[in-house]
C-alpha positions, -999 to +999 in steps of 0.1 A: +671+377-360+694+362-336+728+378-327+760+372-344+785+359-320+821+368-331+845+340-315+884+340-327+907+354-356+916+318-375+942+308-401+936+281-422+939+249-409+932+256-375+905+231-359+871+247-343+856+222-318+834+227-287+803+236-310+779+255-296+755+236-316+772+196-310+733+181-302+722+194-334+729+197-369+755+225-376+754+247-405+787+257-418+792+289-444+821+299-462+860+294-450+847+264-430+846+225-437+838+194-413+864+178-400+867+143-416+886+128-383+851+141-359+824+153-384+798+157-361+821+176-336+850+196-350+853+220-382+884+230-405+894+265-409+899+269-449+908+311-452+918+333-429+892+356-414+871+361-381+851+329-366+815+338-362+784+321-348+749+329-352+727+306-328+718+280-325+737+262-352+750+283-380+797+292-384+809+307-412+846+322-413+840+367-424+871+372-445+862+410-449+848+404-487+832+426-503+809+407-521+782+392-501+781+350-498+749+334-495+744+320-462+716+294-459+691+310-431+701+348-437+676+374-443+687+398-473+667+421-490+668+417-533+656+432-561+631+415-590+655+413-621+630+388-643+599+373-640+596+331-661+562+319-651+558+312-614+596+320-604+615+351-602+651+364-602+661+384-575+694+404-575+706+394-536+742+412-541+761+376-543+779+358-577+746+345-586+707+358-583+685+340-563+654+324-578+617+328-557+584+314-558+555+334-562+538+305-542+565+309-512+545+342-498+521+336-470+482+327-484+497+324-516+476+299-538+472+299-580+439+319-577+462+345-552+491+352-557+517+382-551+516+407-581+559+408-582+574+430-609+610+438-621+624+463-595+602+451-568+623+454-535+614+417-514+627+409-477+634+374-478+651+343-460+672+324-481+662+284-480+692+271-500+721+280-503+754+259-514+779+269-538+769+239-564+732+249-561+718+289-567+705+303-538+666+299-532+646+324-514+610+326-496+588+351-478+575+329-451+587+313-418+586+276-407+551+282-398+542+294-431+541+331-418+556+358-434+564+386-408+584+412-421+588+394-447+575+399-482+572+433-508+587+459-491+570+492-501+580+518-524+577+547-503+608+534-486+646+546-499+670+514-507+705+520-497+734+496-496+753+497-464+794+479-459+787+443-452+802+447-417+785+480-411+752+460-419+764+431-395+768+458-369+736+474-372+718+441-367+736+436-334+706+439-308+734+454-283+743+483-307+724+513-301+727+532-331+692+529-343+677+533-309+694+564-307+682+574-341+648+565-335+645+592-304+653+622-328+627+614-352+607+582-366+614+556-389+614+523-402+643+502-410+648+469-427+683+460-430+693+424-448+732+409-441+734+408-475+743+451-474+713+465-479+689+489-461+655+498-466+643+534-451+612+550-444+609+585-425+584+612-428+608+632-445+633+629-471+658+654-450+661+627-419+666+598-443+693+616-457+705+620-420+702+584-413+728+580-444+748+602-433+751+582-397+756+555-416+785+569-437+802+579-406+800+550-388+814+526-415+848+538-403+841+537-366+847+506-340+813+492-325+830+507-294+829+541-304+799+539-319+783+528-286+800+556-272+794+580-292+755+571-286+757+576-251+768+607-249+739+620-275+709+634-252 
């Protein structure tokens, strides 16, 4: 995933221009709309809250809410609430559930097909996502390949993590989970949506894993980086 890039504290009205992404299409998310005076250039801040980027085209406004807002491009792990012929409903965290194909998975075809059940844990990217429009998932990349995506087993734990702690974590600069990783090993899928999947060899160190977690909710990335360079 790329990095998040956090740029300014904005009020609302304030104008963001100098896009990173000016050449291309921008993506807005919430507390954001174009400017009608330069649409192709400039943004309008609508709620107060902390500028971010996520390259190469993608600004949204984090207010601090708790509830998580679909974000067209974000990868968020769900659960399978229902299952209506080809589509399912996957709880994401947001207002709304999300709706996915069993035909967006990689090699799926009518004759093969994922076997998705209700309470089946998925890693997806969301496709759509627009507050007139409920959000629409898939398990495969532009080239049709799924990656990490897809059914994430049930030997792993699901936790839900604070929507900035999760931010944090997915920070490639952050060193928490590197630091982690040299006491014992693990597997980790984390979506922005607040949500971590964990898979140890035993329970006892993904109970320590949560317990990290817990305590670093409440701790600046600053000290958290500290804090990991001082652990041997």
């Amino acid at each position: 995933m790329s990095a998040i890039t956090t740029i300014d504290y904005l009020l609302p009205g304030e104008i963001v221009d100098n896009l990173k992404s000016k050449d291309r299409h921008t993506i807005i998310g919430p507390g954001l709309r174009r400017n009608e005076e330069n649409p192709n250039k400039s943004l309008i801040v609508t709620q107060a809250g902390w500028l971010r980027f996520r390259s190469p085209n993608t600004y949204w406004i984090d207010s601090r809410r708790n509830r998580y807002i679909p974000k067209k491009g974000d990868l968020v792990i769900g659960i399978v609430t229902k299952k209506s012929g080809d589509i399912v409903r996957v709880d994401i965290g947001s207002a709304e559930t999300a709706s996915l194909s069993v035909f967006s998975f990689e090699g799926a075809t009518k004759k093969m097909r994922p076997d998705l059940n209700i309470g089946d844990i998925v890693y997806a990217k969301l496709l759509t996502a627009h507050k007139d429009m409920e959000p629409e998932l898939v398990c495969i990349d532009q080239y049709f390949r799924a990656g990490r995506l897809g059914i994430l087993s049930n030997d792993g734990f699901l936790v839900c993590l604070n929507l900035n702690l999760a931010e944090t974590l997915l920070n490639a600069e952050n060193p928490l989970l590197r630091t982690l990783g040299k006491k014992f090993p693990y597997e980790i899928v984390i979506g922005v949506n607040g949500r971590a999947w964990i898979k140890a060899n035993q329970a006892k160190d993904v109970l320590t894993i949560c317990k990290t977690f817990e305590v670093a909710k409440n701790e600046s990335e600053k000290s958290i980086i500290e804090a990991c360079r001082q652990t041997k």
